[in-house]
N, C-alpha and C positions, 0 to 999 in steps of 0.2 A: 825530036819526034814526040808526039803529042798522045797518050795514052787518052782510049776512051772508057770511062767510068760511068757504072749506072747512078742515079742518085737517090737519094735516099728513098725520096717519094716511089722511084720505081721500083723498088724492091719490095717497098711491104705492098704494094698492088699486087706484084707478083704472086706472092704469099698468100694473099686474100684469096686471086683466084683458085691457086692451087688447094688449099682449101675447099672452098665451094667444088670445086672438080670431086674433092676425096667425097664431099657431103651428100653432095648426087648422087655417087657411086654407090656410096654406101646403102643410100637410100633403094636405090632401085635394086642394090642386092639384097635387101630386106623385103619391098613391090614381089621380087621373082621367086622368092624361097616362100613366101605367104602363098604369093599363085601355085606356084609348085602343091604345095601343104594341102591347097586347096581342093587339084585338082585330084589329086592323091583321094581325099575324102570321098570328094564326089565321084570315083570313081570305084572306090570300095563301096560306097551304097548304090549305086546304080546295078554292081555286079550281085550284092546280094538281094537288089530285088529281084533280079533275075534267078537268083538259088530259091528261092520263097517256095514256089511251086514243087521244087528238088525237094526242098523242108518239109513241107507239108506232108510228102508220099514216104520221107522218109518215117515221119512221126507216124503215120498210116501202118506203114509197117512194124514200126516197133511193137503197135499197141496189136496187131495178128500176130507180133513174137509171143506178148505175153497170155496171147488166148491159146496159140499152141502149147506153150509148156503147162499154162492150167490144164489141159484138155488130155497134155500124155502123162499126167501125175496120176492119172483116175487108172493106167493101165498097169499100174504098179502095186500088187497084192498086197492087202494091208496097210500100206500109204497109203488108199484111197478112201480110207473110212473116215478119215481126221483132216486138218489143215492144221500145221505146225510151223513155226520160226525154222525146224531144222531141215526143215526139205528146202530144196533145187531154189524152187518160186520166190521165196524168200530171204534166198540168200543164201542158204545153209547146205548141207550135203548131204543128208540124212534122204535114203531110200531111192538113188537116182538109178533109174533103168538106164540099159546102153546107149540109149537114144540122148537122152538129156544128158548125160554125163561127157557125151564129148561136146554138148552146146556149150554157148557163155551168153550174157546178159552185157557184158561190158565190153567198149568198143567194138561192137561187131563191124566189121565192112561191108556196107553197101554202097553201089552208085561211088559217087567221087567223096564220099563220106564214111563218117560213122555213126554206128547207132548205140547207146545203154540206156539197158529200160530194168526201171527198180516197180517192184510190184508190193503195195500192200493192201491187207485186206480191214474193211470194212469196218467188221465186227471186231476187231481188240478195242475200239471205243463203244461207249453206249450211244446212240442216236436219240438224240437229245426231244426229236419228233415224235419219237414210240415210248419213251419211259414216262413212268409215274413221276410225282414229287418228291416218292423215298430216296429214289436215288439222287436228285438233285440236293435234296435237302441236307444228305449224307455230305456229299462234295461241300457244301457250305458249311459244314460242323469241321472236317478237316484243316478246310481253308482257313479256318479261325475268325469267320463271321457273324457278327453278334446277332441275336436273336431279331430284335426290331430289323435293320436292312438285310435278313436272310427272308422276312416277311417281306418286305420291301418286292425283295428281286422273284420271287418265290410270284405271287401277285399280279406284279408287271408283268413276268414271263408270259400269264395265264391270259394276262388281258391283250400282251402282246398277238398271241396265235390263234385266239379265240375270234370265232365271225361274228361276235356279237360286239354292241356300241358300250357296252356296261362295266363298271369299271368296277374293281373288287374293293375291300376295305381299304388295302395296303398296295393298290395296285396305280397302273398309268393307262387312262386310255385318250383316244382323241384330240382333246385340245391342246393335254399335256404336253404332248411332242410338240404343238404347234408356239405353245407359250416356252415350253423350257426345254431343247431338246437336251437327251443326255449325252451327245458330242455337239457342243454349241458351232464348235467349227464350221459344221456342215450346216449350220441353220435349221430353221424348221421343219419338220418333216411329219407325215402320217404315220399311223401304226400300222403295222404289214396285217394283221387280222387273218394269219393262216398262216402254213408252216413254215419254221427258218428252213431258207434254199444253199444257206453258207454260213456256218459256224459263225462268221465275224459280225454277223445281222443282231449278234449278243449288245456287242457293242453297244447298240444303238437303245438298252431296254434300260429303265429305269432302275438306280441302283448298282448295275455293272460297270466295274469299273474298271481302266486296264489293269490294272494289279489283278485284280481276277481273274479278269481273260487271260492275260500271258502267264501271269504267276512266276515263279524265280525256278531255275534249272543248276542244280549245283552251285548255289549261294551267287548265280551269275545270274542277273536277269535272263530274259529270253531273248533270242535275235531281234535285234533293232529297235529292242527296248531302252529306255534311259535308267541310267542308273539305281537303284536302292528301290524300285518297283518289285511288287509283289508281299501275298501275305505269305504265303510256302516254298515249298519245291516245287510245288503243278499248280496251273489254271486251267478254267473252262477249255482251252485249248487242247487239255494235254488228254483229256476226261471223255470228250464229248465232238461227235460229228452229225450230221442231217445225211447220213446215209446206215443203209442195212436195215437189220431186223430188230428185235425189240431186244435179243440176249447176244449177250458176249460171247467171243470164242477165249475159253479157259484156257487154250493155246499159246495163245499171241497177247492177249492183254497184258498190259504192263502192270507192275506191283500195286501202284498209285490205282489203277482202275481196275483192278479185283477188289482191292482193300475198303470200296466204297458198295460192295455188295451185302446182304442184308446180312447181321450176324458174322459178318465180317472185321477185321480190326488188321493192321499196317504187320506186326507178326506173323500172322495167321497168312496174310495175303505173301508175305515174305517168305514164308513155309512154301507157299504155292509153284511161285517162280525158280526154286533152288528145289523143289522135287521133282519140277519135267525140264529142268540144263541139266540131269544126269549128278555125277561122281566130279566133273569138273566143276560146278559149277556157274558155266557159261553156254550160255544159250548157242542157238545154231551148230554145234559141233555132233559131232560123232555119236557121242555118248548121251546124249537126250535120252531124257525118256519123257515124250507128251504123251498126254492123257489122251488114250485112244478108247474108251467109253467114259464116261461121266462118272460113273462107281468109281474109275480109281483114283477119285479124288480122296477116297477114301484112306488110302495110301496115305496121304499128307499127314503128318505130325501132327495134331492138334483137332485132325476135322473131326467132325461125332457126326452120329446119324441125323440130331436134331439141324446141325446146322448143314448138312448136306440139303433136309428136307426145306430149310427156309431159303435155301440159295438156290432150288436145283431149275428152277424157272426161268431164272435170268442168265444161264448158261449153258452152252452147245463148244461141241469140239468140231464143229466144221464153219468154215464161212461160205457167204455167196456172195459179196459183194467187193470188187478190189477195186480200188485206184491204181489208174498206172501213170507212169510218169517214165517219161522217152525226151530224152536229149538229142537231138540230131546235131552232128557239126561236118563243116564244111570247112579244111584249114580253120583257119580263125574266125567263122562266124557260127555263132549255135545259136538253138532254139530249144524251147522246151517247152513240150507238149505234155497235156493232164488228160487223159479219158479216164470215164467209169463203167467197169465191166459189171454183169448181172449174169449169173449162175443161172441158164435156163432147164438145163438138165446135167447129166454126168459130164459130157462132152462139149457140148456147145454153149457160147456164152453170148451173151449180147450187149453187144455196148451202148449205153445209155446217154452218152456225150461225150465229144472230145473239142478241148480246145489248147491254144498255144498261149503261153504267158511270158 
């Protein structure tokens, strides 16, 4: 009896296809797990364009959270005379009536989300729109900017915000930008001839450099900056915004931004901030003591009448101007929203813009 045998040829045919079989496979399990991926995507954006709206009313609300709890701090005897790091609004605990003290600021629940909304005010920077060149000029002797390009930026600034076509000794106007601008990236550009709308409009002035504007934070650059940038611990950033009034709140300003006030010295502004954190210390706790009139700065270690009287202009213990900033989320999708409030009276605030970033 005759046994039947495949032969050779037929066998690696066989193999071939069986191959090509696995290769296809393979493939279109690769085609359906990409489609799959895909529709996954498209289906998670689609649904949060549909939250957008839900987003929007939630950021809405956050930023009537933060006008409420400004508005019930003014009902609170004696906290309503100041605006400090250590109250409710900012974080801190210091003087909360019954009403605030059972709120929160963080994950609150609304809607099929949540909301936290961080409040700061205005005035712990100087607005860069309202101050003279003393204080500018101060900032650029700390930063460790040599005389010639502190004339430079000093100049540019002026020729920057000015509505006039005329250009200072040491300054840029006009063609400048259009011949060299100071971030080449963006190409040529106009000078804005009226006032910065947003701090980072620095940028763009002759002599500013990012080392400037960001400046170095604990011997670490500043966020999203490259390495070994910066001439200090602060830049224009840290200094300086295009909102509020013309003086600080001796409140809330940070060491870096008293220490550039007239008669002022990095000590002295160090005295400042370790006289209103209290017995610990540290700001926002318990044991604060902010300066709830202006005289008791008097108090501070070091301050004398002379330099109370040269400093006492550019300094208030209350603010009117905050930013709020409101995170909405939705499972896994968030947003965050920026408005600006405006101090209309004791109680009512009004908001000056909001948008989402």
């Amino acid at each position: 009896m005759k046994l039947l045998t495949s032969s050779p040829s037929h066998v690696h045919q066989r193999g071939i296809a069986l191959v090509m079989v696995l290769v296809v496979v393979l493939a279109m399990g690769i085609m359906a797990a990409h489609f799959s991926f895909s529709m996954k995507i498209e289906t998670q954006l689609a649904l949060n364009t549909t939250r957008d709206p839900d987003m929007e009313w939630m950021g809405r609300s956050g930023v009537e959270l933060a006008k409420y709890v400004l508005a019930e701090k003014t009902r609170i005897p004696v906290d309503n005379q100041f605006d400090a790091l250590s109250q409710f609004w900012a974080g801190g605990v210091y003087g909360t009536n019954e009403v605030l003290a059972a709120m929160s600021l963080e994950n609150v629940p609304l809607g099929d989300g949540t909301i936290s909304v961080r409040i700061e005010d205005a005035e712990r920077k100087f607005n860069i729109n309202a101050l003279g060149p003393e204080i500018l000029s101060q900032s650029l002797i700390y930063m460790g900017v040599d005389s010639f390009q502190s004339a430079v930026i000093l100049d540019s600034l002026m020729d920057w915000v000015d509505p006039d076509i005329d250009t200072r000794v040491n300054g840029a106007d006009e063609e400048a930008y259009l011949v060299e601008p100071n971030l080449p990236l963006l190409g040529p550009y106009l000078v804005k001839n009226g006032p910065l709308d947003d701090i980072s409009e620095l940028l763009l002035i002759r002599g500013i450099t990012p080392e400037l504007y960001y400046g170095m934070q604990g011997g670490l650059p500043a966020p999203n900056m490259p390495m070994g940038m910066g001439y200090g611990d602060f830049g224009f950033i840290d200094l300086f915004n295009t909102l509020g009034g013309f003086q600080i709140n001796i409140n809330t300003a940070s060491k870096e931004v008293i220490q550039m006030l007239p008669g002022m010295d990095p000590n002295l502004a160090w005295e400042v901030t370790m006289t209103r954190a209290g017995f610990d210390g540290m700001e926002g706790t318990e044991d604060d003591m902010p300066f709830m009139r202006i005289t008791d700065l008097m108090n501070v270690p070091g301050m004398t009448p002379d330099l109370m009287s040269l400093m006492r202009r550019f300094v208030t213990n209350r603010s009117n101007t905050f930013e709020i900033y409101v995170e909405a989320r939705i499972d896994e999708y968030v947003k965050m929203f920026r408005a600006v409030l405006v101090r209309v009276n004791a109680r009512d605030f009004a908001t000056l813009n909001m948008r989402w970033e």
